[in-house]
Residue, then its C-alpha position, 0 to 999 in steps of 0.5 A: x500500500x502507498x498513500x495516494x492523495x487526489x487532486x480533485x474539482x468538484x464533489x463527484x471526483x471527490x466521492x469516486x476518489x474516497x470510495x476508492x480509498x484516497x488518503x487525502x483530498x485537494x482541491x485547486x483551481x487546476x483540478x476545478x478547470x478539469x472537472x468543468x472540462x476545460x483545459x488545466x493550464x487555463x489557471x496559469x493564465x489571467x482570467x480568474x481567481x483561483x482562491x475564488x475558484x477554490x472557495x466556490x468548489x471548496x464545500x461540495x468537495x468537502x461534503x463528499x469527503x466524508x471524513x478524508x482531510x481536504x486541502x484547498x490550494x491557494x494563490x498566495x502571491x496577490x499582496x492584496x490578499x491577507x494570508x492568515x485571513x485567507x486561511x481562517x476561512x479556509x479552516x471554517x469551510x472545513x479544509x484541513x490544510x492547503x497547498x501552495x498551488x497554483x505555483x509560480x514553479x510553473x514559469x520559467x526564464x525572463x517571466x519567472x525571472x520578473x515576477x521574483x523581483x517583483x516579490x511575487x514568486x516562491x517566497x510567498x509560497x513558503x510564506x504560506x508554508x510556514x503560517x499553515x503549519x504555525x496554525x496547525x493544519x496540513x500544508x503540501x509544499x510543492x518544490x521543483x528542485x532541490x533548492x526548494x525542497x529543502x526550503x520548503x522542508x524548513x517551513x514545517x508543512x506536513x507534506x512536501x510534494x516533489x514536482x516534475x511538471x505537466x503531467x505527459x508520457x514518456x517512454x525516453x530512458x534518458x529522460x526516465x532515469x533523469x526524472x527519478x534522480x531528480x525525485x531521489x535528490x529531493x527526497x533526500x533534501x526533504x529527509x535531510x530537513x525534516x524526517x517527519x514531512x511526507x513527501x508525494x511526486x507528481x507530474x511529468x512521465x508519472x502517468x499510469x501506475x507502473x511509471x508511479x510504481x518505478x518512481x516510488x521504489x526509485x526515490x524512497x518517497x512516501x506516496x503519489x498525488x494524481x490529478x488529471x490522471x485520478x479525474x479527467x482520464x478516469x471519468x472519460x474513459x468511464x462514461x465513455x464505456x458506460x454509454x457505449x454499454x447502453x448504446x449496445x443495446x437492441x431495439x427497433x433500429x429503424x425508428x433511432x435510425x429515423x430519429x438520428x437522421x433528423x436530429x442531425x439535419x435539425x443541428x445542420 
């Protein structure tokens, strides 16, 4: 057994991920974009708040958990957003903890650059870190180096996930054995800074179980938190078969025939 934390947007993910014994549940705006069926990578561009977002989600997630903590992800680089404020609320709409997402890890070269000088990159993740875990509730950190995983490890959160991006296929060996030492290299920092911190992987070439499976044994980390890879593609492929189970049935097919054939001339 590992520990598997999904990442989920609304309350119907949130119930298949408990039934299938989740350890923990997080709710952010990425997952929040998925379960609306549109593109994740939607949050990392200007269109919406993702605190708003996760504060709409954040109740039916949690009514679904029936008893699984939730943590709710948090934009914590506005500086007109008051943190500790952020999460008393968080706390009263029943969120065990939070999780620093969405991530400044996700930019990278000038616009990375920018927005550091700018205070508005990970320090105010860690920021974050550190005021979860001095009020007492869970806190995954997500770091994407080493660097940031032991400075993320130094924060107290309860959880450090160790990040390797979108996650994608990938049958490259080069790329596979480059990925597994990066995660062996950031558990290790973790373990270096704080033995209690549990620490998850994600992303990247993490997409089936025999990849995650690898990885695990590869890096000595604790667990997997799956996104697109516990929601979209679960659900997808599940009501896909689903309909076409239905859609096997026999019946009179003259009249669906019919039927068909003018609701697709009704469309054109």
């Amino acid at each position: 057994m590992t520990i598997v934390a999904a990442g989920v947007g609304c309350g119907l993910t949130a119930a298949g991920a408990v039934a299938g014994g989740a350890d923990l549940l997080a709710c952010y705006s990425t997952a929040v974009y998925r379960a609306a069926g549109l593109p994740s990578s939607l949050a990392f561009l200007p269109y919406d708040d993702p605190n708003e977002i996760v504060g709409r989600a954040l109740p039916e997630v949690v009514a679904a958990a029936k008893g699984v903590p939730v943590i709710a992800g948090v934009g914590s680089h506005d500086p007109r957003v008051q943190l500790p404020r952020l999460l008393d609320d968080l706390q009263l709409a029943g969120a065990s903890g939070v999780t620093n997402e969405p991530f400044i890890g996700v930019y990278s070269g000038p616009l990375r650059d920018h927005l550091e000088a700018a205070g508005l990159g990970y320090d105010r993740e860690l920021y974050l870190a550190e005021l979860a875990s001095k009020q007492g509730m869970l806190c995954l950190g997500w770091a994407w180096d080493v660097e940031e995983a032991r400075r993320m490890a130094a924060t107290g959160a309860s959880h450090i996930g160790l990040m390797l991006g979108i996650t994608r296929s990938s049958d490259d060996p080069v790329e596979t054995a480059q990925a597994y030492t990066l995660l062996a290299d950031m558990n290790s920092a973790v373990r270096e800074e704080n033995r209690d911190a549990i620490t998850l992987i994600h992303g990247g070439l993490l997409a089936d179980p025999v990849s995650v499976k690898d990885a695990l044994e590869a890096s000595g980390a604790d667990g997997y938190l799956g996104g697109s890879t516990l929601e979209t593609q679960p659900a997808v492929s599940g009501i896909s078969a689903a309909v076409q189970t239905f859609k096997e049935i026999a019946i009179d097919e003259g009249r669906c025939q019919t039927w068909l054939s003018n609701t697709r001339a009704t469309r054109s």
